[in-house]
C-alpha positions in Angstrom: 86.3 138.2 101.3 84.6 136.9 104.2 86.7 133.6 105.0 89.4 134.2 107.3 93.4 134.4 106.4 94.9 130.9 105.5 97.4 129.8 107.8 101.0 129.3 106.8 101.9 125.8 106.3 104.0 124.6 109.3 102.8 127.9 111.2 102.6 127.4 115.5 99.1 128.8 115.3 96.0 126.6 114.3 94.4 127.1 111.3 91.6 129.0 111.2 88.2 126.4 110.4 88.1 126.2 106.5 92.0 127.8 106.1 93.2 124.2 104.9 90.3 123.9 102.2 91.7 127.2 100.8 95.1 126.8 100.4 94.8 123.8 99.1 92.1 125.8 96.4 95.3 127.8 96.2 97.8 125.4 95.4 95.4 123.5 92.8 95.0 126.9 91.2 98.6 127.4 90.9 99.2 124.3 90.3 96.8 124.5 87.0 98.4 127.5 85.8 101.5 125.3 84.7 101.2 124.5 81.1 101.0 121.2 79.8 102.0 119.2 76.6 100.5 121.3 73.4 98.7 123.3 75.8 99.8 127.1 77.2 99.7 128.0 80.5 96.7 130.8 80.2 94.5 127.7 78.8 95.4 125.3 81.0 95.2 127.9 84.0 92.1 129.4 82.8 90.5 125.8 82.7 91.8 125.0 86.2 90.8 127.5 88.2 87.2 127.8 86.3 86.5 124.0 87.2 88.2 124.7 91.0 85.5 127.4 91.1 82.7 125.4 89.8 83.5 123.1 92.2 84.5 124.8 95.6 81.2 124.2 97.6 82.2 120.1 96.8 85.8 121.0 97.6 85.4 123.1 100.1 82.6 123.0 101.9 79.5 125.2 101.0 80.5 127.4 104.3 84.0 128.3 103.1 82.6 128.7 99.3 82.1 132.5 98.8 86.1 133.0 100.3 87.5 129.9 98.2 85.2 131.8 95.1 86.5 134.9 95.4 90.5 134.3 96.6 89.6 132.3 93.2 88.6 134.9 90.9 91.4 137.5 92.8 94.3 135.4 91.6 92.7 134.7 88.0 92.0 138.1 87.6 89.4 137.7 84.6 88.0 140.3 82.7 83.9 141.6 82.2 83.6 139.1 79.5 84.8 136.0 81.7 82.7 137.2 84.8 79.7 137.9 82.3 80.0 134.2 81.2 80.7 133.0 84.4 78.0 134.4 86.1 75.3 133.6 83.2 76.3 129.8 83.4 76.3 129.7 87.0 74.7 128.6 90.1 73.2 131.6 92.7 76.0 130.6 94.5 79.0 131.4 92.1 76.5 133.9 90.4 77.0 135.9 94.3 80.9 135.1 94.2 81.1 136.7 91.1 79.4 139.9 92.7 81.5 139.7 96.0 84.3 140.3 94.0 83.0 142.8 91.5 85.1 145.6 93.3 88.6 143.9 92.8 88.4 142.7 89.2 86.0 145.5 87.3 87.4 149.3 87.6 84.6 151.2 85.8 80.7 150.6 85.2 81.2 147.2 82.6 80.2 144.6 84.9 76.6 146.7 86.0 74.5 144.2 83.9 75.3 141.7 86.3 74.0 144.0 89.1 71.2 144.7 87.6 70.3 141.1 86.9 70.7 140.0 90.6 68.6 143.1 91.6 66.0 141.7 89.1 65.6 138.3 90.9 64.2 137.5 94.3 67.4 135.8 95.4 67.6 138.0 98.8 71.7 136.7 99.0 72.4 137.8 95.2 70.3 141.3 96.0 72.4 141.1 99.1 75.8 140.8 97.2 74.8 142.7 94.2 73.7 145.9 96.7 77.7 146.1 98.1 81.0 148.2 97.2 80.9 148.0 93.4 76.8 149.3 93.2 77.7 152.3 95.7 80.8 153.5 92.9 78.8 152.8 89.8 75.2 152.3 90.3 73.1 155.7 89.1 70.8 157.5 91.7 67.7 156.2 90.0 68.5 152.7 89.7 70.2 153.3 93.3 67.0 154.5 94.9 65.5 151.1 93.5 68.1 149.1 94.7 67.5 150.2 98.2 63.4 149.5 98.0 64.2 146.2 96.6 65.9 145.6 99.7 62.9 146.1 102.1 60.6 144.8 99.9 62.7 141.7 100.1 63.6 141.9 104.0 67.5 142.4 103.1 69.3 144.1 105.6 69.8 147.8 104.9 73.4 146.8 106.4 73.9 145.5 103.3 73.9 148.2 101.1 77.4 149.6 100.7 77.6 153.4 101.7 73.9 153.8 102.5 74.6 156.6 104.8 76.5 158.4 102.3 74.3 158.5 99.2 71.2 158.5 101.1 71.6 161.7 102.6 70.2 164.7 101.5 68.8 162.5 98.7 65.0 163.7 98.9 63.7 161.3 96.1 64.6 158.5 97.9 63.1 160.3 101.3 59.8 160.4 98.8 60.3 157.2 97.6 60.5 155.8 101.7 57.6 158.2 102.6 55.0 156.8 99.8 56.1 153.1 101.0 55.5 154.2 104.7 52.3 155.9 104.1 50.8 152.9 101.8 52.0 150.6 104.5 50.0 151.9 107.2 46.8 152.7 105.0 46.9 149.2 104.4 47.5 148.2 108.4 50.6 146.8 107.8 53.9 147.7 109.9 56.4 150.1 108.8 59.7 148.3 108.7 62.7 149.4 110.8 65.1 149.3 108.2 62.4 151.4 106.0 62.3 154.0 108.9 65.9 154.4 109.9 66.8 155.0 105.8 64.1 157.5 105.9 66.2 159.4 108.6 69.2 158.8 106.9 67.6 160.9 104.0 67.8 163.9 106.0 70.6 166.9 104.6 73.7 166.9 107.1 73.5 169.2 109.6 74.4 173.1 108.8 76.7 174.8 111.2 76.3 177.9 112.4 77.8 179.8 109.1 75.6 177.9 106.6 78.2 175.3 105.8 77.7 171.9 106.2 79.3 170.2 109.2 
């Protein structure tokens, strides 16, 4: 989460900027979660917090969204079908909230639709958020390798994918892939990105040492 840590009510320190908006997100959460007359508490919770969600950029300002979003969806703790129907009814905004916070609700591969719907669209901050921890544990090499070139044909940050160093290296389709862009790009007198050339050395096989074993 990208926010910063709520302060404690009645704490000596001031709050961080936006801290206030999410506790109170918090407390109207937890608040929800209590059931009401002829109604349980996971229905009247689950309502809640989904309508505290659709509404946190009102709330909460559109700057403090994203944290108030995901601290959201951390404490609700729904499951791939909940996310899926959150994130096909949603803004781009709770669409991206949904993907920030991929890594702490999905364990395994069900929630890679959703990836690969933002990595469809030209939204640079879905394919921003959709490109981060959850992709780098689940996403396949092929659809990987993809997932980076959509990111400079985009202009997104290579700083954005999640563990680029680590699956980029040694990978020689992907230093093909970056080669073939490179090449076209400068046939066609165009520049060759930076991002696009420092992946391309990122590609390269870790050094070997001296015995043959990599360092």
């Amino acid at each position: 989460m990208n926010g910063g840590s709520a302060a404690v009510p009645g704490a000596a320190s001031a709050p961080v900027p936006g801290a206030a908006a999410v506790a109170r997100a918090g407390a109207a959460y937890r608040a929800g979660a209590l059931p009401g007359p002829g109604q349980s508490g996971a229905a009247r919770g689950a309502a809640r917090w989904e309508a505290l969600f659709a509404q946190a950029g009102r709330r909460c300002g559109h700057e403090h969204a994203d944290a108030v979003r995901v601290l959201l969806l951390r404490a609700a703790h729904p499951g791939p079908d909940t996310l899926t129907r959150l994130y096909g009814q949603g803004t781009a905004a709770e669409r991206r909230a949904v993907l920030l916070a991929l890594p702490a609700l999905v364990p395994g591969p069900a929630a890679l639709p959703l990836v690969r719907d933002a990595l469809r669209t030209n939204d640079t901050r879905l394919v921003a958020a959709a490109v981060g921890p959850y992709t780098a544990v689940h996403l396949d090499a092929h659809e990987w390798r993809h997932a980076v070139l959509k990111c400079l044909f985009t202009g997104v940050p290579v700083t954005a994918v999640a563990a680029l160093a680590e699956r980029a290296r040694g990978d020689t389709e992907l230093a093909r892939m970056l080669d073939d862009q490179a090449r076209e790009r400068t046939a066609a007198g165009r520049p060759v990105p930076d991002d696009l050339r420092y992946t391309l050395t990122l590609t390269a096989p870790r050094a070997a040492t001296a015995t043959g074993e990599e360092s």
